[in-house]
PyMOL Python script that loads the backbone (N, CA, C, O; Angstrom):
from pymol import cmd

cmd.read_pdbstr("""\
ATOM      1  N   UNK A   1      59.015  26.780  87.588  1.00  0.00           N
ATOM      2  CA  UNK A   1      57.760  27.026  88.278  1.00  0.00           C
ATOM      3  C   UNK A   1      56.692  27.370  87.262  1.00  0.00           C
ATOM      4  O   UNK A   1      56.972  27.998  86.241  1.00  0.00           O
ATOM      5  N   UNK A   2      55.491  26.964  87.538  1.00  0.00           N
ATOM      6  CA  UNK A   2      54.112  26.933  86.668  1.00  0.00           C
ATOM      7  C   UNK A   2      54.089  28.419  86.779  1.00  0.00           C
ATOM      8  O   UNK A   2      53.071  28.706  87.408  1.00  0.00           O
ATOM      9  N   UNK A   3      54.833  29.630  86.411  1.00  0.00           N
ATOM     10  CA  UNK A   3      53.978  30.929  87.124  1.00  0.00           C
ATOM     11  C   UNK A   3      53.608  31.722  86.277  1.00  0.00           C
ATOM     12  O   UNK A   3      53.984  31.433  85.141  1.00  0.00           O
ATOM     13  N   UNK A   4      52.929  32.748  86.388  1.00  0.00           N
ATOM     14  CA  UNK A   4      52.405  33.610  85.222  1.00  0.00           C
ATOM     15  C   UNK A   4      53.687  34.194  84.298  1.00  0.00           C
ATOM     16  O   UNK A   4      53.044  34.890  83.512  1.00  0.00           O
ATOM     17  N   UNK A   5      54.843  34.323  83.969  1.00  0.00           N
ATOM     18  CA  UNK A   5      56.256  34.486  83.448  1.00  0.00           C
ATOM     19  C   UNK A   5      56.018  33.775  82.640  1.00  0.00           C
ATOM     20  O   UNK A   5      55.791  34.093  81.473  1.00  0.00           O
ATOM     21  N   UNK A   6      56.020  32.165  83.297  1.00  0.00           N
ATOM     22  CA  UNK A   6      56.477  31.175  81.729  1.00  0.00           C
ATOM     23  C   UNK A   6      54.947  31.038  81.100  1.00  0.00           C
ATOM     24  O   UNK A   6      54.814  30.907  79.883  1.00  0.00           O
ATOM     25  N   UNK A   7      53.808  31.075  81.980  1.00  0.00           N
ATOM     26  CA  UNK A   7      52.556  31.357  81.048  1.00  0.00           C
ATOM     27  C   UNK A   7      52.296  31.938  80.075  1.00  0.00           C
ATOM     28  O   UNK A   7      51.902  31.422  79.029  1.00  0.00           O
ATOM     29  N   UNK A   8      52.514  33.326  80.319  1.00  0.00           N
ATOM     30  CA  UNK A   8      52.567  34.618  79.856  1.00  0.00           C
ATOM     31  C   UNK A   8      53.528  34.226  77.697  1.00  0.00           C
ATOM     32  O   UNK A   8      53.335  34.748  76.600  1.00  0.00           O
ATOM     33  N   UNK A   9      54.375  33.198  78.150  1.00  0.00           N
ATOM     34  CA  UNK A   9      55.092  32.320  76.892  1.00  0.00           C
ATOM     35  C   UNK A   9      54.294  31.749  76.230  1.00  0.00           C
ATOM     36  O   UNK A   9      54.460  31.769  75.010  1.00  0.00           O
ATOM     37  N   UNK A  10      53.256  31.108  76.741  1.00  0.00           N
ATOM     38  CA  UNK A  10      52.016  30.196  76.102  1.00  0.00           C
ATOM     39  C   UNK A  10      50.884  31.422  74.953  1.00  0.00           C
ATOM     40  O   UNK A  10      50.523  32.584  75.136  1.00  0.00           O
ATOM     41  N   UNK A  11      50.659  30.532  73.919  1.00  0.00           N
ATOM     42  CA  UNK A  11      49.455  31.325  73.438  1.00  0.00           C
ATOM     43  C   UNK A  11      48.371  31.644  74.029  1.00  0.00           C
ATOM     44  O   UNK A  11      47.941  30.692  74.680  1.00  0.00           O
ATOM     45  N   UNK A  12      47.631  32.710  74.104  1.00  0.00           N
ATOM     46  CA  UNK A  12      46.711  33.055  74.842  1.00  0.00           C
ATOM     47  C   UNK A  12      45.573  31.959  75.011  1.00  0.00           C
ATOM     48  O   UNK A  12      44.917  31.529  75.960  1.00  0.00           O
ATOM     49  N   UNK A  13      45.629  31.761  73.936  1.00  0.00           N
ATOM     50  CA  UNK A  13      44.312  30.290  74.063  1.00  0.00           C
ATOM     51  C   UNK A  13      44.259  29.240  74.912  1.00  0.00           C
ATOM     52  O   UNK A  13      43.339  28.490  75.240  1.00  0.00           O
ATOM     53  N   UNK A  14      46.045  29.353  75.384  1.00  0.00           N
ATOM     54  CA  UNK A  14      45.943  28.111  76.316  1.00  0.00           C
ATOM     55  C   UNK A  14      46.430  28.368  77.674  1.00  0.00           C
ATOM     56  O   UNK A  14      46.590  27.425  78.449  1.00  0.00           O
ATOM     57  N   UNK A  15      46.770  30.022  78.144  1.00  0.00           N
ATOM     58  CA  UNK A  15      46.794  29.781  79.186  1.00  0.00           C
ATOM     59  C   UNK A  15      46.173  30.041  79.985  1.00  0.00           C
ATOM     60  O   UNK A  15      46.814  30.488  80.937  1.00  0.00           O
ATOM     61  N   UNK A  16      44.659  29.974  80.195  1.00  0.00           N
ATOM     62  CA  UNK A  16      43.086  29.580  81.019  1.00  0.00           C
ATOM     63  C   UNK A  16      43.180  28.303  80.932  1.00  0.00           C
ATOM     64  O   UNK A  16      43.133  27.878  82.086  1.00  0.00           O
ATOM     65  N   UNK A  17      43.316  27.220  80.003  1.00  0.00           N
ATOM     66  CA  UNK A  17      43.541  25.806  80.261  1.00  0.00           C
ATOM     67  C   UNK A  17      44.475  25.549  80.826  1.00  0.00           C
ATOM     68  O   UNK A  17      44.243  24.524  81.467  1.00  0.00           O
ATOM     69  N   UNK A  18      45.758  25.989  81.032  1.00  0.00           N
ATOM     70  CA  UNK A  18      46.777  25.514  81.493  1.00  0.00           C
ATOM     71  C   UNK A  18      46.532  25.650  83.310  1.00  0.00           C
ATOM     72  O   UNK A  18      46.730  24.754  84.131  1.00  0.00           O
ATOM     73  N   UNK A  19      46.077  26.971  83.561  1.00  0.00           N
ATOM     74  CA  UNK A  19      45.723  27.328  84.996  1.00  0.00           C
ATOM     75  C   UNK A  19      44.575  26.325  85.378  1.00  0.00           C
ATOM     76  O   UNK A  19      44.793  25.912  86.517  1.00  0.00           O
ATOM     77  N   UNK A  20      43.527  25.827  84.889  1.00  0.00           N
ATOM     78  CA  UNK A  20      42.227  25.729  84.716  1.00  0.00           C
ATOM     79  C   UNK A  20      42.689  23.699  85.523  1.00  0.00           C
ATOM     80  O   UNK A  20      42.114  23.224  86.503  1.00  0.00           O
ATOM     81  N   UNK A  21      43.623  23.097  84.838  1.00  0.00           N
ATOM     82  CA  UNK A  21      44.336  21.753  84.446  1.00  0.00           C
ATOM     83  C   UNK A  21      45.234  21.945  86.154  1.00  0.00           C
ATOM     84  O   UNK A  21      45.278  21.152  87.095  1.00  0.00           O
ATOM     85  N   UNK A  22      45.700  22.988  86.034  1.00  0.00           N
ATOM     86  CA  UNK A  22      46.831  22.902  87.585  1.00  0.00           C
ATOM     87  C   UNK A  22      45.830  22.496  88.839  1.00  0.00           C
ATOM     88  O   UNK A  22      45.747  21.559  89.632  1.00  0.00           O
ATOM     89  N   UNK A  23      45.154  23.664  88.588  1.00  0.00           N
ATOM     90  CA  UNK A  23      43.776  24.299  89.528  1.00  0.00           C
ATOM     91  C   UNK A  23      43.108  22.893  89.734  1.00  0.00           C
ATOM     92  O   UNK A  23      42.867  22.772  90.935  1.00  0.00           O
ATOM     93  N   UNK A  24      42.736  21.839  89.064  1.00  0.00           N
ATOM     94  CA  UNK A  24      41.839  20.136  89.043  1.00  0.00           C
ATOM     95  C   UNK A  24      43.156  19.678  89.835  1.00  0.00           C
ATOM     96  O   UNK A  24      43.082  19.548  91.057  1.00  0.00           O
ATOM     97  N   UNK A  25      44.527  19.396  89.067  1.00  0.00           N
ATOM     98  CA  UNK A  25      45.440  19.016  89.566  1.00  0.00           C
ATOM     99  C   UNK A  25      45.485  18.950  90.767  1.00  0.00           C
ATOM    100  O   UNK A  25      45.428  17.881  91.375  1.00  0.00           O
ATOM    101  N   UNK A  26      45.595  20.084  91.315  1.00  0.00           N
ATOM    102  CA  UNK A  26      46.167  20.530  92.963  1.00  0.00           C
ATOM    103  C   UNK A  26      44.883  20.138  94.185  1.00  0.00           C
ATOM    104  O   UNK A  26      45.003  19.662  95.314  1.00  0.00           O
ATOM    105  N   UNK A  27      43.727  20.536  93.461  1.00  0.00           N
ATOM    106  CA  UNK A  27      42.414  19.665  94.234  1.00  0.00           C
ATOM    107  C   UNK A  27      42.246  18.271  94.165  1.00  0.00           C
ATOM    108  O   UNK A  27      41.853  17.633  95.141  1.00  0.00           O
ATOM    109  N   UNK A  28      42.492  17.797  93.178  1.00  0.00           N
ATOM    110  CA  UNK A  28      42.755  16.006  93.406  1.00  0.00           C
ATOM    111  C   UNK A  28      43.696  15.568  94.553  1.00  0.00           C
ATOM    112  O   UNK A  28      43.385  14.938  95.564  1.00  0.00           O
ATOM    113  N   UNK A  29      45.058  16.088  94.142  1.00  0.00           N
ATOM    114  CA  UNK A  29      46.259  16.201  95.318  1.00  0.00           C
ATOM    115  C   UNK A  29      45.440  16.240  96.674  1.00  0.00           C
ATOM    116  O   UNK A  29      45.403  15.337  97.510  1.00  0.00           O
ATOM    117  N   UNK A  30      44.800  17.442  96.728  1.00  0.00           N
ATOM    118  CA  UNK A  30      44.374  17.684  98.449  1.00  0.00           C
ATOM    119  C   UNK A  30      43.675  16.700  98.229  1.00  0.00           C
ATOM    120  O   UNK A  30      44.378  15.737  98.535  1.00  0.00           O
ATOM    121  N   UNK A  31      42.313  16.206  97.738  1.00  0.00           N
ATOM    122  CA  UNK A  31      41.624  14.940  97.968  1.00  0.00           C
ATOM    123  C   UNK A  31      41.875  13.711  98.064  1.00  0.00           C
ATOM    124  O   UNK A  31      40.964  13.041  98.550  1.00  0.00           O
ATOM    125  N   UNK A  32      43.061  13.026  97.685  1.00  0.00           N
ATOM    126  CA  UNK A  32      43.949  12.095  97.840  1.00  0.00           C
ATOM    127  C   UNK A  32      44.281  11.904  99.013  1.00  0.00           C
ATOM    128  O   UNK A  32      43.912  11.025  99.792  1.00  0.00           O
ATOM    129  N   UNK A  33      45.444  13.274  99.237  1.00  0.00           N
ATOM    130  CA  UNK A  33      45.747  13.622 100.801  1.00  0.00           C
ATOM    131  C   UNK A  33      44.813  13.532 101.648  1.00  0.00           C
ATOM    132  O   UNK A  33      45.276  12.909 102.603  1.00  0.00           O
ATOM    133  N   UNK A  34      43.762  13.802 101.836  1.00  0.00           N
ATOM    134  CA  UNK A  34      42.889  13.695 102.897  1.00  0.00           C
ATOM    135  C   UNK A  34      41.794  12.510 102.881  1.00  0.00           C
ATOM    136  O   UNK A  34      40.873  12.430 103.693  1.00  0.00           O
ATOM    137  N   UNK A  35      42.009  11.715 101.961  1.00  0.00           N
ATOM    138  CA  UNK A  35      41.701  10.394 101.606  1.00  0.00           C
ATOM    139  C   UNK A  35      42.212   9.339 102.106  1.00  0.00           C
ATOM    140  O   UNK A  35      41.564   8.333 102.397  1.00  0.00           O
ATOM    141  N   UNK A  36      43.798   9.528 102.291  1.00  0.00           N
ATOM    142  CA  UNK A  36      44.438   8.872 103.147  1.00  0.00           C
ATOM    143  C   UNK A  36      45.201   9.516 104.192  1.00  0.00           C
ATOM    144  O   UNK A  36      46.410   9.455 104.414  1.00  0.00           O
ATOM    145  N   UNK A  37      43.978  10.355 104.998  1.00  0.00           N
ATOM    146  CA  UNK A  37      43.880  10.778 106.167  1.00  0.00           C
ATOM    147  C   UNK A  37      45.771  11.461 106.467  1.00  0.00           C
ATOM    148  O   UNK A  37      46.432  10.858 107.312  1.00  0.00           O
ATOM    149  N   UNK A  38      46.154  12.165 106.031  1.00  0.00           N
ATOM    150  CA  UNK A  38      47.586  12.658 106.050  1.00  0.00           C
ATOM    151  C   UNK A  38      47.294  14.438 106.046  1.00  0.00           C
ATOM    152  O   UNK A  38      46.657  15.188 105.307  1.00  0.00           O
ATOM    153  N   UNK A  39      47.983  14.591 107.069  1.00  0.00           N
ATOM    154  CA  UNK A  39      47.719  16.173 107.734  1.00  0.00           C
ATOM    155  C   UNK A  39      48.721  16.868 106.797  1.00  0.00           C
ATOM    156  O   UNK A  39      49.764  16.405 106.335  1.00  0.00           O
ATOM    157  N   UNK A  40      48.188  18.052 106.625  1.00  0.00           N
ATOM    158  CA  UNK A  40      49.034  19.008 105.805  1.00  0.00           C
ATOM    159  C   UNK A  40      50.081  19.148 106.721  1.00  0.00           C
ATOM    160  O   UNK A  40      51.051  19.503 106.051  1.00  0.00           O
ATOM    161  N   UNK A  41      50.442  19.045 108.052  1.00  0.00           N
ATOM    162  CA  UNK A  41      51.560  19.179 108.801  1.00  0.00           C
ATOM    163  C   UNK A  41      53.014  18.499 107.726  1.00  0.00           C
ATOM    164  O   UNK A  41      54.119  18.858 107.318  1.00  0.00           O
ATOM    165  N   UNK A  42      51.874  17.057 107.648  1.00  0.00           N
ATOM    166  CA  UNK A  42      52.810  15.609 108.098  1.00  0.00           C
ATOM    167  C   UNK A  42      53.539  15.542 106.486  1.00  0.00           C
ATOM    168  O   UNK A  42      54.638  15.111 106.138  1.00  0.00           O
ATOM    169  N   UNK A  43      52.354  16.198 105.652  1.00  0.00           N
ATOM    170  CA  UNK A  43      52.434  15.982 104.054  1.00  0.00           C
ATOM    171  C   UNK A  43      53.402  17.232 103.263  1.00  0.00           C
ATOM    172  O   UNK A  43      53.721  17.276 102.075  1.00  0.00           O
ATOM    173  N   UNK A  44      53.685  18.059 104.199  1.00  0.00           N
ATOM    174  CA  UNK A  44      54.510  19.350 103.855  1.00  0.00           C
ATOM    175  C   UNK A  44      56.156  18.778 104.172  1.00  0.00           C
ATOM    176  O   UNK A  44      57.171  18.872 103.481  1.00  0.00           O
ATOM    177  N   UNK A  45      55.919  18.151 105.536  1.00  0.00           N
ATOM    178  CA  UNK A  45      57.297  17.806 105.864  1.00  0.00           C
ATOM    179  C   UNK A  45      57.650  16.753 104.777  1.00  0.00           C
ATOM    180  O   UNK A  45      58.778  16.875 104.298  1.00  0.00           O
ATOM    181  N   UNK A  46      56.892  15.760 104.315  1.00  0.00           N
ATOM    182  CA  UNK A  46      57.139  14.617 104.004  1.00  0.00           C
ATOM    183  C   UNK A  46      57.587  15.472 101.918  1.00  0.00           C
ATOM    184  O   UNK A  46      58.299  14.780 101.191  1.00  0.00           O
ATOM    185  N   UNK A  47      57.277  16.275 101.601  1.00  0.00           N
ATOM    186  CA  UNK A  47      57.520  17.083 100.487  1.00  0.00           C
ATOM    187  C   UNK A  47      58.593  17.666 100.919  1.00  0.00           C
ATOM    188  O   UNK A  47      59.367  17.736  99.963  1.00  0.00           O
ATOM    189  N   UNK A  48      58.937  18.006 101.609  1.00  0.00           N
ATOM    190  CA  UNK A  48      59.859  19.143 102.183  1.00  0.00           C
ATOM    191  C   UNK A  48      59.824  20.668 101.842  1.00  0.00           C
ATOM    192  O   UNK A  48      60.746  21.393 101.468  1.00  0.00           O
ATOM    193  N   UNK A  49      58.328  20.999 102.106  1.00  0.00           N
ATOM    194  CA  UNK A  49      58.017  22.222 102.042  1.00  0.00           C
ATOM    195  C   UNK A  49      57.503  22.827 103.549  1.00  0.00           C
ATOM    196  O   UNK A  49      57.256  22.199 104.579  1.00  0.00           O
ATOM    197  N   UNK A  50      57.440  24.201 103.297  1.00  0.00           N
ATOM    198  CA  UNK A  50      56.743  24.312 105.000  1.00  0.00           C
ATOM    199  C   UNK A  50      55.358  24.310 104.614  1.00  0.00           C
ATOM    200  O   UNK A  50      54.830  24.439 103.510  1.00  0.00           O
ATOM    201  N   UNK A  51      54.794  24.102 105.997  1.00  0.00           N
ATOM    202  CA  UNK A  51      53.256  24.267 106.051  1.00  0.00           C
ATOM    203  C   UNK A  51      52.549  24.913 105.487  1.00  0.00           C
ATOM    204  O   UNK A  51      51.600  24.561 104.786  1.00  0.00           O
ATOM    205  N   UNK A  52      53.074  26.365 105.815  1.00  0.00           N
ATOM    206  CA  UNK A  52      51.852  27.561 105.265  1.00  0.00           C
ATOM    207  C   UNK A  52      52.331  27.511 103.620  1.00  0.00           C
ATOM    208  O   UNK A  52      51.535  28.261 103.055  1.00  0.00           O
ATOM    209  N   UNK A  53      53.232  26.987 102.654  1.00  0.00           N
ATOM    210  CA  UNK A  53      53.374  26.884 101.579  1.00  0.00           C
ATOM    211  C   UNK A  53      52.024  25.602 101.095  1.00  0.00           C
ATOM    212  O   UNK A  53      51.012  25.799 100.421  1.00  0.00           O
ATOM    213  N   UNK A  54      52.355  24.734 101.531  1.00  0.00           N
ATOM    214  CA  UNK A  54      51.161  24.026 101.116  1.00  0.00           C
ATOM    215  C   UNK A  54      49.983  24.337 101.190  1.00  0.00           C
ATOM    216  O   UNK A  54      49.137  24.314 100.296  1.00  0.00           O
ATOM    217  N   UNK A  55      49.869  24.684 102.410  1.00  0.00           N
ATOM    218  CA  UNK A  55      48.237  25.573 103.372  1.00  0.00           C
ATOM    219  C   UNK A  55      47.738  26.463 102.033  1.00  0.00           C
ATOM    220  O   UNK A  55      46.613  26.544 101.540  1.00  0.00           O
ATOM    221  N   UNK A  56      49.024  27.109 101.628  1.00  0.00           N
ATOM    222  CA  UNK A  56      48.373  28.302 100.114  1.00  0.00           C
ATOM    223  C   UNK A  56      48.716  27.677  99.086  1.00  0.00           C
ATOM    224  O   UNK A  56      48.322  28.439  98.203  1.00  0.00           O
ATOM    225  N   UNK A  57      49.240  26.699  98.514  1.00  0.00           N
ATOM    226  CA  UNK A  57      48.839  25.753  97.571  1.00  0.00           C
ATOM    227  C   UNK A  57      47.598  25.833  97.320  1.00  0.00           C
ATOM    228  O   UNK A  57      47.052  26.519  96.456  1.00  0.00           O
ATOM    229  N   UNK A  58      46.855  24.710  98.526  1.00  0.00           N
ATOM    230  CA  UNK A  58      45.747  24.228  98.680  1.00  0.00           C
ATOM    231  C   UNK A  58      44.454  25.090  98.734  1.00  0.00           C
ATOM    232  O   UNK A  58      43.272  24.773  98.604  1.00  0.00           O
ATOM    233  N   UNK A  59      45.064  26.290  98.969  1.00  0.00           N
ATOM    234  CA  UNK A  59      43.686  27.385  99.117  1.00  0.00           C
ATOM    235  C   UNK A  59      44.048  28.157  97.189  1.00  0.00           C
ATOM    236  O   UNK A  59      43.291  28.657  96.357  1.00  0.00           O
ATOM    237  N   UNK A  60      44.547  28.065  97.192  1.00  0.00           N
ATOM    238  CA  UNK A  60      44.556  28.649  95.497  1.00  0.00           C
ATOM    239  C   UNK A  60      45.464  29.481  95.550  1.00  0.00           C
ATOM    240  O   UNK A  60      45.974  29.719  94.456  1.00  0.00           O
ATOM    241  N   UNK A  61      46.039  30.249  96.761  1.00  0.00           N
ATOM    242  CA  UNK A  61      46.566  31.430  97.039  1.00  0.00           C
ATOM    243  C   UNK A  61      48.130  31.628  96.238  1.00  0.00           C
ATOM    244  O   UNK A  61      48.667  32.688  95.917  1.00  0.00           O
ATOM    245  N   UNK A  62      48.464  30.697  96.112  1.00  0.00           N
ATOM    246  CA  UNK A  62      49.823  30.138  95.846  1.00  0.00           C
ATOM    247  C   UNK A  62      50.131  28.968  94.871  1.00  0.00           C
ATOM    248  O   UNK A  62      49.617  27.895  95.188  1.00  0.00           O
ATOM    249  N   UNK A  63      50.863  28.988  93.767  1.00  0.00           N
ATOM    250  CA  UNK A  63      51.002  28.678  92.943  1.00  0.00           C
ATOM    251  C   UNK A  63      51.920  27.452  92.930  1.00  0.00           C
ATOM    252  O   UNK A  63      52.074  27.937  94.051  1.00  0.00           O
ATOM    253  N   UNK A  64      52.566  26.536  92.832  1.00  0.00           N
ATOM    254  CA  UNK A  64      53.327  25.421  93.073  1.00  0.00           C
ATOM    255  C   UNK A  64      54.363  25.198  91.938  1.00  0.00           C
ATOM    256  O   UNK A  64      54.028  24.959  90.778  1.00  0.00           O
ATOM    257  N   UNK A  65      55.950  25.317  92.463  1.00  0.00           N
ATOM    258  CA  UNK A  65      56.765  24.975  91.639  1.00  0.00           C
ATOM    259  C   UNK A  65      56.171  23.468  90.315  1.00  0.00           C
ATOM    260  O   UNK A  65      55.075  23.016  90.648  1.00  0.00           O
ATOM    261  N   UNK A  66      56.560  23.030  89.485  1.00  0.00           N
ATOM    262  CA  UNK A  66      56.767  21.613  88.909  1.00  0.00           C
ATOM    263  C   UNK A  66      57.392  20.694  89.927  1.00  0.00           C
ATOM    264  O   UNK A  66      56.850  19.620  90.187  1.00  0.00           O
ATOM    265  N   UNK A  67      58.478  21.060  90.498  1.00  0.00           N
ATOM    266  CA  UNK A  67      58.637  20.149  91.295  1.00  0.00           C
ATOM    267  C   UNK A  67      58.484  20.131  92.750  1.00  0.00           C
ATOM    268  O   UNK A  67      59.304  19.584  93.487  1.00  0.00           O
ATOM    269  N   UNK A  68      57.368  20.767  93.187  1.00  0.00           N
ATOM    270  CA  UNK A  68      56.613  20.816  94.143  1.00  0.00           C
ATOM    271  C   UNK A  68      55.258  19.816  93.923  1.00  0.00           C
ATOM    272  O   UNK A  68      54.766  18.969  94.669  1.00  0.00           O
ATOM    273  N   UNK A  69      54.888  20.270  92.622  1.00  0.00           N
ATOM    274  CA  UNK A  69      53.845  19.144  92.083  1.00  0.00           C
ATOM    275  C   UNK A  69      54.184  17.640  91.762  1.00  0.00           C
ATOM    276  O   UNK A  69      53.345  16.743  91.840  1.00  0.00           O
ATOM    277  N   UNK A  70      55.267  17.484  91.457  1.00  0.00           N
ATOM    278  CA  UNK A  70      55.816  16.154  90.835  1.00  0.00           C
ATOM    279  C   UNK A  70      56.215  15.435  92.657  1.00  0.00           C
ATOM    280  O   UNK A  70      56.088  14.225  92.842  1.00  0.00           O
ATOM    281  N   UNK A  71      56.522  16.062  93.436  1.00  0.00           N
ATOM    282  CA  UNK A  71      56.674  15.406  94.871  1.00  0.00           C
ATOM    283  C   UNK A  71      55.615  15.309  95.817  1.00  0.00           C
ATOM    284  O   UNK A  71      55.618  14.913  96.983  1.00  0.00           O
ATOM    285  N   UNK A  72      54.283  15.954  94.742  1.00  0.00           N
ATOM    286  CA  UNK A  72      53.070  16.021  95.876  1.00  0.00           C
ATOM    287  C   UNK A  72      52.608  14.380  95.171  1.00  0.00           C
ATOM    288  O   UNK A  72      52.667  13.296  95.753  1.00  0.00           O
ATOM    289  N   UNK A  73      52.261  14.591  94.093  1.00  0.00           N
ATOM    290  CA  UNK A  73      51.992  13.430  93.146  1.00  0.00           C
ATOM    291  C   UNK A  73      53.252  12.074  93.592  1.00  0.00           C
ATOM    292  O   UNK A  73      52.597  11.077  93.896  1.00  0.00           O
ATOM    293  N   UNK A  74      54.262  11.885  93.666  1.00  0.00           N
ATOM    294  CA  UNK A  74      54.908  11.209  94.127  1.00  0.00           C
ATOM    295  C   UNK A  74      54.720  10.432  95.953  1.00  0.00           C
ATOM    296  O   UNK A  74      54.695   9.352  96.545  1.00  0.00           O
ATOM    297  N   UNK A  75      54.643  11.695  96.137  1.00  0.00           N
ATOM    298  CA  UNK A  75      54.132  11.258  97.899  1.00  0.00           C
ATOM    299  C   UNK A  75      53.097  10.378  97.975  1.00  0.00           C
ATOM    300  O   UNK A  75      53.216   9.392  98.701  1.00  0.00           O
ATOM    301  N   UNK A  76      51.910  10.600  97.231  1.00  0.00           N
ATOM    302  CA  UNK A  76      50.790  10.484  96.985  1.00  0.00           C
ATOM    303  C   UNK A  76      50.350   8.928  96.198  1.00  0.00           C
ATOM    304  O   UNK A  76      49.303   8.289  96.301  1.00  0.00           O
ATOM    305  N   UNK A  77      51.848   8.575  95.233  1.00  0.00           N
ATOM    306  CA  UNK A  77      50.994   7.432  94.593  1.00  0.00           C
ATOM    307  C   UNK A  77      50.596   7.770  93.495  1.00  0.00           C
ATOM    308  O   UNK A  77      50.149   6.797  92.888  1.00  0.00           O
ATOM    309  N   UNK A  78      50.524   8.961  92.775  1.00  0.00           N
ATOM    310  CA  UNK A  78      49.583   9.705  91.466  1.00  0.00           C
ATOM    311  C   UNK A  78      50.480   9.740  90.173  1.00  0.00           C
ATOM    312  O   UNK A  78      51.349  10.557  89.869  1.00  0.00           O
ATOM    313  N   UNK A  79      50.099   8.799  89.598  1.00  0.00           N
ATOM    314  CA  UNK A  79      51.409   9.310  88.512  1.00  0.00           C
ATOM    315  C   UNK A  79      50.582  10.226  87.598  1.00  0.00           C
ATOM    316  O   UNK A  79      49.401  10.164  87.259  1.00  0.00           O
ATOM    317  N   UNK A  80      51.429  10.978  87.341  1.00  0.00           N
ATOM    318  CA  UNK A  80      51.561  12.399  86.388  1.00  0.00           C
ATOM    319  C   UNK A  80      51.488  11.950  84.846  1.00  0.00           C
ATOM    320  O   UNK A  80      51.929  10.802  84.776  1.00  0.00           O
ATOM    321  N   UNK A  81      51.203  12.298  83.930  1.00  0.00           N
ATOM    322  CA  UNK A  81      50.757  12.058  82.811  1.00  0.00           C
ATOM    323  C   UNK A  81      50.752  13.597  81.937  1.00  0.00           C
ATOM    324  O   UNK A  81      49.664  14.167  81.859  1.00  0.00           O
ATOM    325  N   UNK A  82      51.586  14.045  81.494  1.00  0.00           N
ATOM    326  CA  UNK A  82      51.387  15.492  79.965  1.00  0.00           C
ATOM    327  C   UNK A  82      50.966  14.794  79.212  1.00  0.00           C
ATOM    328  O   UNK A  82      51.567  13.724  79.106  1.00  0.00           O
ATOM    329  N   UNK A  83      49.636  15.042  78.235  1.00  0.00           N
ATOM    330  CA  UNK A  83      49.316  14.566  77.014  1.00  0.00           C
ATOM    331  C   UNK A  83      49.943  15.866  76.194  1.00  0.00           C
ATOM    332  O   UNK A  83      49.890  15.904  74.965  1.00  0.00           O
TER     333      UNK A  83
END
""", "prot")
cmd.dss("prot")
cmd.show_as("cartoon", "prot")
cmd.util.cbc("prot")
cmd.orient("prot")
């Protein structure tokens, strides 16, 4: 999981970019999603997460495993790219 633990591992310099990179990430995701008109209901099940996990994804509230992200991006059509 992306969470402040394995951050907290990163040099300080990079982990405001690293959050900063998720944070674009996870708003593209929702804009995609709602681009091709797909309800957070339909798009949680189809991840196999529950609702209110995505619901706080999407609001910032909540932070998203890697492979919560790699199956949103997958659902989605988005391929993923680490430079």
């Amino acid at each position: 999981m992306v969470n402040d633990k394995r951050l907290s591992k990163l040099p300080v310099k990079y982990r405001a970019f690293v959050k900063k990179e998720i944070h674009n990430l996870i708003d593209y995701l929702q804009r995609k999603r709602q681009e091709k008109q797909i309800s957070q209901t339909d798009f949680a099940e189809e991840i196999n997460i529950a609702f209110k996990t995505l619901q706080a994804i999407e609001q910032g509230t909540r932070k998203p495993s890697l492979e919560v992200l790699l199956a949103m991006c997958k659902a989605l059509g988005v391929k993923l790219e680490l430079k």
